[in-house]
C-alpha positions as CSV (number, residue, x, y, z in Angstrom):
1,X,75.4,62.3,101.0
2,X,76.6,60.5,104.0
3,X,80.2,60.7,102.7
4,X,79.7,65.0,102.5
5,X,78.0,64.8,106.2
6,X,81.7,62.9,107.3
7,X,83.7,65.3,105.2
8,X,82.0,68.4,107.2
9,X,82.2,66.4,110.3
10,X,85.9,65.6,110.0
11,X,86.7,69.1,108.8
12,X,84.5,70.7,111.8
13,X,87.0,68.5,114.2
14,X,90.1,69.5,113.2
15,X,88.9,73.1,112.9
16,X,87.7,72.7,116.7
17,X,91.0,71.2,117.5
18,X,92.5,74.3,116.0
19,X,91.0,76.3,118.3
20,X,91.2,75.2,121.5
21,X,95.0,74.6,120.9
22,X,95.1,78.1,120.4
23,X,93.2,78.7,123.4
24,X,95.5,76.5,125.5
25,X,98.5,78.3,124.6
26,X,97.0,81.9,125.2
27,X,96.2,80.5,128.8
28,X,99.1,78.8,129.2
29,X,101.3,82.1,128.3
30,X,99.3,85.1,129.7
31,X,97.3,86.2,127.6
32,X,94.1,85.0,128.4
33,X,91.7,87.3,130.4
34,X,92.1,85.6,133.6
35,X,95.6,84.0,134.9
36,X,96.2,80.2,133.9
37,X,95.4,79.3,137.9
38,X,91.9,80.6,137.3
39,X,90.7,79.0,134.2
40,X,90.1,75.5,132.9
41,X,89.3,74.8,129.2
42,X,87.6,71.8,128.2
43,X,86.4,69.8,124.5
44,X,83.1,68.9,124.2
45,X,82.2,70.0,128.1
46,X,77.9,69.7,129.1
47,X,76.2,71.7,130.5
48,X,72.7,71.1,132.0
49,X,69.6,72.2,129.8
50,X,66.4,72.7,131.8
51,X,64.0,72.9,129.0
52,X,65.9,68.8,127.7
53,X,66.3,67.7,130.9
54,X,69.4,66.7,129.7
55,X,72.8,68.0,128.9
56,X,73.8,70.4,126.4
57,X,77.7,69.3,125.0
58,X,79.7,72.3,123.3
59,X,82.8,72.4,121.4
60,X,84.5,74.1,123.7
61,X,84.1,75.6,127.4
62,X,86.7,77.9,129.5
63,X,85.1,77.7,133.0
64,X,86.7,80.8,134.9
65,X,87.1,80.6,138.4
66,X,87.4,83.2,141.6
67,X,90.2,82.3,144.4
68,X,88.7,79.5,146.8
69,X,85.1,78.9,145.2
70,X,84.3,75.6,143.3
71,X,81.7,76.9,141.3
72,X,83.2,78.8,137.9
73,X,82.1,82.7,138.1
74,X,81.9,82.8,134.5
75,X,81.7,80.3,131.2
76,X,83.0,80.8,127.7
77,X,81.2,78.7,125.3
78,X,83.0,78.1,122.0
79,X,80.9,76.5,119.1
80,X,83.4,75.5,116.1
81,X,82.1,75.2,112.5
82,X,83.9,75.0,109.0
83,X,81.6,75.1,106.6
84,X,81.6,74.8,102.4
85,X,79.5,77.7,102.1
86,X,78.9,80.6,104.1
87,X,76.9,79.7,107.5
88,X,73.8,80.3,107.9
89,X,71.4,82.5,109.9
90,X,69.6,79.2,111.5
91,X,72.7,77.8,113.0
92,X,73.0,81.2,114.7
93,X,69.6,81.0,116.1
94,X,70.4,77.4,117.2
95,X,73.6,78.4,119.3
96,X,71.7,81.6,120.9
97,X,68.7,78.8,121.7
98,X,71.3,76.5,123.4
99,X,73.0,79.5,125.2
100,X,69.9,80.4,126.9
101,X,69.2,77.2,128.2
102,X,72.3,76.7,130.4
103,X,70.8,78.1,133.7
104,X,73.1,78.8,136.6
105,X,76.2,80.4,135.4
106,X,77.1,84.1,133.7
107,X,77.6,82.4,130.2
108,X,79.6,84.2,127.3
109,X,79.0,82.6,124.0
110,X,81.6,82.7,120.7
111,X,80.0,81.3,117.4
112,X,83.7,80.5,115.6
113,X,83.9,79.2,112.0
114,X,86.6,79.4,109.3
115,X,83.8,80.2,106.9
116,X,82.5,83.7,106.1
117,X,79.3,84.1,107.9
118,X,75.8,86.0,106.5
119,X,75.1,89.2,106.8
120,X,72.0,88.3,108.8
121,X,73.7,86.9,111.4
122,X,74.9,90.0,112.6
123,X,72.2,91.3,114.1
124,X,71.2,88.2,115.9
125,X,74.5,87.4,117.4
126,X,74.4,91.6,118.9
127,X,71.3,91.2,120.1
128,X,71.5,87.9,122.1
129,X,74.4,89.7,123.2
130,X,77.5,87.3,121.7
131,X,80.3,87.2,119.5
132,X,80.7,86.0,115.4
133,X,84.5,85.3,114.9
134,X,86.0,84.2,111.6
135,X,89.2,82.7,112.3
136,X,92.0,81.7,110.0
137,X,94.5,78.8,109.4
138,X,97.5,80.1,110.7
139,X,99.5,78.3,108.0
140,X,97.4,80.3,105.5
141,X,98.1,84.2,106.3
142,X,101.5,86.3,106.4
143,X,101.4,87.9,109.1
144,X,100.3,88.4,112.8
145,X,101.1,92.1,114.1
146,X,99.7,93.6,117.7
147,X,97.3,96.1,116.7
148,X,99.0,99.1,118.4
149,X,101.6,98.7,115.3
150,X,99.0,99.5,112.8
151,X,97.1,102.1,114.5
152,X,98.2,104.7,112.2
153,X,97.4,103.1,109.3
154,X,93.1,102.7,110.3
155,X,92.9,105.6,111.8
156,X,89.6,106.1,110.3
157,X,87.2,103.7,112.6
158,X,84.6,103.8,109.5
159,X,87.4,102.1,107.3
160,X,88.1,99.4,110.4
161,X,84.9,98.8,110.4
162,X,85.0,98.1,106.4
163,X,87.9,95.9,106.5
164,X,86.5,93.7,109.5
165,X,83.1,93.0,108.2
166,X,84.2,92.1,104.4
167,X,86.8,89.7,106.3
168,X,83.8,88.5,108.1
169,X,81.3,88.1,105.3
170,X,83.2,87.4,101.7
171,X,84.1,83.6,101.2
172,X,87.3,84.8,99.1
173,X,88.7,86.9,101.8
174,X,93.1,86.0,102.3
175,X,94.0,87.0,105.6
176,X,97.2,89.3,105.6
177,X,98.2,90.6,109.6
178,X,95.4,88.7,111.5
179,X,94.1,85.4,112.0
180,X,91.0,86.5,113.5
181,X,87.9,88.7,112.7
182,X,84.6,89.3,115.0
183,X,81.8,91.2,115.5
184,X,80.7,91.2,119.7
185,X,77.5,93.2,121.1
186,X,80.1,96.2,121.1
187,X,81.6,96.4,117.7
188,X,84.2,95.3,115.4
189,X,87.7,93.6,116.1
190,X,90.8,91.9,114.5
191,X,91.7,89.8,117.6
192,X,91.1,88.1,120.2
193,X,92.0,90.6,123.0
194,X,89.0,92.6,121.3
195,X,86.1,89.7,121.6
196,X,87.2,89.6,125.6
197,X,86.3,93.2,125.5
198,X,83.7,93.6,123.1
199,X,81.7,90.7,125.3
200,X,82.8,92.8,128.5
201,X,83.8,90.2,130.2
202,X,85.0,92.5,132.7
203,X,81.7,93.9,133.5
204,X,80.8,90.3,135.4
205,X,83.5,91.0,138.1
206,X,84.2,93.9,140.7
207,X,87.3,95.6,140.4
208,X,88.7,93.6,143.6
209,X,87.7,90.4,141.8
210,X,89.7,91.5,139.0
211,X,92.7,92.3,140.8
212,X,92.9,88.7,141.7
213,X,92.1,86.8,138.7
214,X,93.3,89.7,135.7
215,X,97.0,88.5,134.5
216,X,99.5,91.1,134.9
217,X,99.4,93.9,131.7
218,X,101.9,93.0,129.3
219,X,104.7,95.3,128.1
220,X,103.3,98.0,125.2
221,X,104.3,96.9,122.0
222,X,107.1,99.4,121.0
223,X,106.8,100.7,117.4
224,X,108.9,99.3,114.6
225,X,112.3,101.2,115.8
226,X,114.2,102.8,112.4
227,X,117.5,100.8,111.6
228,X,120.1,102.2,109.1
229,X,121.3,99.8,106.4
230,X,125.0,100.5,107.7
231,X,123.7,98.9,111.3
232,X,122.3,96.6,109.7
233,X,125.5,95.5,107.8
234,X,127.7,95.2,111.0
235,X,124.7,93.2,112.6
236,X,125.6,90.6,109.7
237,X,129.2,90.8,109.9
238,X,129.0,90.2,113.8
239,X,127.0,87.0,112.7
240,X,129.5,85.9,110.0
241,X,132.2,86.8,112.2
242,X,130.7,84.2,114.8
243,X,130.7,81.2,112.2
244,X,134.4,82.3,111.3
245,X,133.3,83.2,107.8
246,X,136.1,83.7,105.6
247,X,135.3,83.4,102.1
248,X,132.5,82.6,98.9
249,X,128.8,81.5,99.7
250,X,127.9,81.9,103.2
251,X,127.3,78.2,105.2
252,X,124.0,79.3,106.4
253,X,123.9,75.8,108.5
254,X,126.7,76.9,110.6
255,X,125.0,79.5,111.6
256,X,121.4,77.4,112.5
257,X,123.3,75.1,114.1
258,X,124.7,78.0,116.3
259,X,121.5,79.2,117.3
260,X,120.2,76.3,118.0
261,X,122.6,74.9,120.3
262,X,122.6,79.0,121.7
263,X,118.4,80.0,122.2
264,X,117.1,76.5,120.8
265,X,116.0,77.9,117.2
266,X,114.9,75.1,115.3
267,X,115.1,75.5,111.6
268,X,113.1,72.4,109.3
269,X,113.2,72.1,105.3
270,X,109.4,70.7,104.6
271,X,107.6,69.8,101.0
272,X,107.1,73.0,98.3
273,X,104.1,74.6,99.6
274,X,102.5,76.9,97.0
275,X,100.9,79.3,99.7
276,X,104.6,80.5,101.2
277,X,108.2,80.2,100.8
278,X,109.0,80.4,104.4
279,X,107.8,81.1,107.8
280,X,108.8,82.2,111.1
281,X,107.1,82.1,114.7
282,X,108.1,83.0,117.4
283,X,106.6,81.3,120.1
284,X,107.3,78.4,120.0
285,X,110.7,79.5,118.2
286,X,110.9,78.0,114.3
287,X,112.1,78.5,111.2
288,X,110.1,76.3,108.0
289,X,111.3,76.5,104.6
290,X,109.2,75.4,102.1
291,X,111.6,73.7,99.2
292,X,112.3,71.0,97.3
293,X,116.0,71.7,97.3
294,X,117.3,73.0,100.6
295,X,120.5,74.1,98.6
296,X,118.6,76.7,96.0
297,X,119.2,80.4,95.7
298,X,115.6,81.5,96.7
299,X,116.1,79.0,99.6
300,X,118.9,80.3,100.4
301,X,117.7,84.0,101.0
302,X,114.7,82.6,101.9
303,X,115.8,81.4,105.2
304,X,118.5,84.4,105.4
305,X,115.4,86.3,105.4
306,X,113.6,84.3,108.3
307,X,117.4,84.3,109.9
308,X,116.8,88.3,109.5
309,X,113.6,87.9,111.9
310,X,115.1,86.3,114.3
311,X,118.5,88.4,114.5
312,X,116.9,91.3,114.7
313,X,114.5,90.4,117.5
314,X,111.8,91.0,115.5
315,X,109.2,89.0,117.9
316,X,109.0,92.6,120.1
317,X,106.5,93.4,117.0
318,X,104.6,90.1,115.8
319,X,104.1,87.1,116.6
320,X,104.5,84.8,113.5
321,X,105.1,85.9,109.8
322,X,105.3,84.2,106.3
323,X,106.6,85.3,103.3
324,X,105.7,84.3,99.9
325,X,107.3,84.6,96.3
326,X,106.2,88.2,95.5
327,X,107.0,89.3,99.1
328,X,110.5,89.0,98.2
329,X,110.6,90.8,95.3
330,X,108.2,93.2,95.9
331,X,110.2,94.0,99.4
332,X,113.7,93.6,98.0
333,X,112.7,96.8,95.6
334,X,111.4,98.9,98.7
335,X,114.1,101.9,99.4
336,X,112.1,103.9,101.8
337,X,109.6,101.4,103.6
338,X,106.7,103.5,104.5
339,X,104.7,101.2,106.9
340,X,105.1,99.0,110.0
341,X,104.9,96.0,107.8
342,X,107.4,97.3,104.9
343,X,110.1,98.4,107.3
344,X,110.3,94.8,109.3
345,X,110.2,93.1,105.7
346,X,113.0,95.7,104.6
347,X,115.1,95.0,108.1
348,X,115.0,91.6,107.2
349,X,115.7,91.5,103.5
350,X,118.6,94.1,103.7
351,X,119.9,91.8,106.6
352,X,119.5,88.8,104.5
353,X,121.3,90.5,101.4
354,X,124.3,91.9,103.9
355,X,124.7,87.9,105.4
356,X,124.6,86.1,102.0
357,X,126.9,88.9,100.0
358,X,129.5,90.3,103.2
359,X,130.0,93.6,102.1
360,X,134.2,93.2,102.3
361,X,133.6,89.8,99.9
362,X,131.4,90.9,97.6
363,X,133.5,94.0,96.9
364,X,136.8,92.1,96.7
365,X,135.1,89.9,94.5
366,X,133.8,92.3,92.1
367,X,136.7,94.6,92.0
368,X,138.8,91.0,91.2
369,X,136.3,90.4,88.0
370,X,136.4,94.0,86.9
371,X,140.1,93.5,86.6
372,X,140.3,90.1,85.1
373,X,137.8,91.1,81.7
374,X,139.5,94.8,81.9
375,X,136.3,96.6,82.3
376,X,137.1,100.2,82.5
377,X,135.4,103.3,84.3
378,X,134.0,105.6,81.8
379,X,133.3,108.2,84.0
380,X,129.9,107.0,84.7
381,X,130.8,104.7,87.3
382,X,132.3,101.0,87.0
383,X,129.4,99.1,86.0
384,X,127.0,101.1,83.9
385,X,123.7,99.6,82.5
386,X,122.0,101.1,80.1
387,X,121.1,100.6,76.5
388,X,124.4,99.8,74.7
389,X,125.2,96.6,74.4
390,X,129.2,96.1,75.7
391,X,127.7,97.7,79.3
392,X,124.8,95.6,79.3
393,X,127.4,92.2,78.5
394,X,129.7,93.4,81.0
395,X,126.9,93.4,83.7
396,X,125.7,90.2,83.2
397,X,129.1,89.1,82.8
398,X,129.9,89.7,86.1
399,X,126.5,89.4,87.6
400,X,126.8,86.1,86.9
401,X,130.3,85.1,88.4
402,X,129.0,86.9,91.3
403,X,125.7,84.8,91.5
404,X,127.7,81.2,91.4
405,X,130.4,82.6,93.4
406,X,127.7,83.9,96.7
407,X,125.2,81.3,95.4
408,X,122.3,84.4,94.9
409,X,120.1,85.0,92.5
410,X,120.9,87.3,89.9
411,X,118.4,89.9,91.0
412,X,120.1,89.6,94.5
413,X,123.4,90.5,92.9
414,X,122.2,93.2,91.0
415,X,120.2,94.8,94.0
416,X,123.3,94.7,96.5
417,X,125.3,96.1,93.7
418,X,123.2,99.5,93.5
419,X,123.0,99.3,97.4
420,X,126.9,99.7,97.6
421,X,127.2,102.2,94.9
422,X,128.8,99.8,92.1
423,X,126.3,100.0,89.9
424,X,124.7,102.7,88.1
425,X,121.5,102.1,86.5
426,X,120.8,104.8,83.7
């Protein structure tokens, strides 16, 4: 029993920790309610408690602060659990009992856990008048999109609604574009810009207060602009071009290197990790790739695909994404991407396919193999697949040379031959 009570403890810590690094770097970088000068956050800050006589010590504080007074104007009180279970509807009713008993200051109150939270809690937490937020390891989810980008697809605020408050109540719940989930006295949100609002933390200022301490409004998040494949082709063959690329499989390396010495990408190879193949963020600016052999095929278009991120400036739109096993095939089959989400994956896997298989190459390549085995047009196009069993030899005949010769998979091969017209699939 004691062991568990040090296994909860421990995990609580570095769930805490999480947090207020996360915090820290909003503050740091703008995004915080208030401008860095005005703020302070602190880890495991008291506060004095009438009713103990004594002071009260929570995870985390943010004390905000007007121009030229000493005293903070307002306090953010952060308690940090990761539970086993689900948490419970007494350890709601113990942070809204400590809330109330720090006299003196406005006092906001955020009950955060990586656990999914009763569905009595709810009603507590609106009525006391703070915020439930489930928030997730940011190693664990795929994406992290600017809600403006989605606002088509939850339209329907009945359905947002939904979404949120299974997110915030079912154990089993995989984050896909956010990290974080709440419920505030004024409704449902997907992140953090919408528990500063939904505990109207504006409301404790005047509107020449906030003048003073508000950050200045960030640029609106353009929607995902449309990019032809063809654009997308010279954008590779610009970045080949760079590395003096001349022939065969693409040195990937040269190109990392590059960058890194150009806009200080840093690109790192780290253990197999069975939740992605790769990730990208943005801020700070990293590539990981998730592998046991830096030199594989799905390595390989793995980190073309990151590389396809970066190139293409896709950090206007998210923040952070990762993409898993069935990302990349399920995104390498999309023809007409119909969503925010599908049309940055599509940018970035067309990119990665035009880098790894230069379209001057691969055709050279291929028209040198069709010559060599003799394979002759029929009238149905060069390579023909379908039933018969010479077409279906000669494809895979050439599929493969191609494969060793780009170091791709054979799926890769096969896609980029129908995307250049040199196959025809019956």
């Amino acid at each position: 029993m004691e062991i568990e009570k040090l296994s909860t403890y421990a995990k609580g810590d570095k769930f805490e920790e999480q947090v207020f690094h996360f915090l820290s770097r909003e503050i740091d970088e703008g995004r915080f309610f208030c401008r860095p000068e005005h703020c302070r956050i602190y880890r495991k800050r008291g506060y004095y408690s009438r009713d103990r006589e004594d002071s009260i010590i929570f995870d985390i504080a943010i004390e905000v602060f007007l121009p030229g007074l000493e005293k903070p104007s307002m306090i953010i009180i952060i308690e940090c659990k990761n539970y086993s279970g689900t948490v419970p509807v007494c350890d709601i009713e113990e942070f809204s009992s400590k809330l109330s008993q720090v006299a003196g200051f406005n006092v906001k109150g955020i009950f955060a856990s990586m656990s999914a939270f009763q569905s009595g809690t709810f009603n507590i937490a609106r009525n006391k008048g703070f915020g439930l937020l489930r928030y997730f390891d940011q190693s664990e989810f795929r994406w992290e999109l600017p809600r403006a980008l989605l606002t088509g697809a939850r339209s329907a605020k009945s359905r947002k609604r939904a979404e949120i408050e299974y997110a915030l109540t079912h154990p089993d719940f995989q984050p896909t574009i956010y990290s974080a989930y709440a419920v505030t006295p004024s409704g449902y949100t997907d992140g953090w810009e919408g528990i500063w609002k939904g505990l109207s933390f504006e409301a404790a200022f005047s509107e020449d207060e906030l003048r003073l301490i508000h950050p200045p409004l960030p640029a609106t998040k353009p929607r995902v602009a449309f990019i032809s494949r063809s654009s997308l082709e010279d954008l590779a063959e610009r970045a080949l071009k760079s590395i003096s690329y001349i022939r065969g499989d693409v040195d990937l390396n040269k190109l990392v290197v590059q960058e890194r010495n150009a806009n200080g990408l840093i690109v790192r190879f780290l253990e197999e990790n069975r939740s992605a193949l790769g990730s990208i963020t943005f801020s700070p600016l990293e590539i990981k790739i998730f592998t046991a052999d830096e030199k594989s095929d799905l390595a390989r278009f793995t980190l073309a695909h990151e590389l396809g991120h970066y190139f293409l400036k896709h950090g206007r739109y998210m923040t952070r994404e990762s993409i898993q096993s069935r990302d990349i095939d399920q995104s390498q089959l999309i023809t007409i991407p119909k969503g925010e989400v599908e049309r940055l994956e599509w940018q970035a896997n067309t990119f990665a396919s035009c880098l790894l298989m230069p379209r001057y190459e691969f055709n050279m390549a291929l028209s040198l193999l069709i010559k060599h085995h003799g394979i002759r047009n029929r009238g149905h196009g060069v390579l023909y697949l379908d039933g018969q069993r010479d077409n279906v030899d000669n494809f895979w005949m050439i599929a493969a040379a191609l494969s060793k010769y780009f170091r791709v998979s054979l799926t890769a091969i096969r896609l980029r031959m129908k995307a250049l017209g040199l196959l025809i699939e019956a």
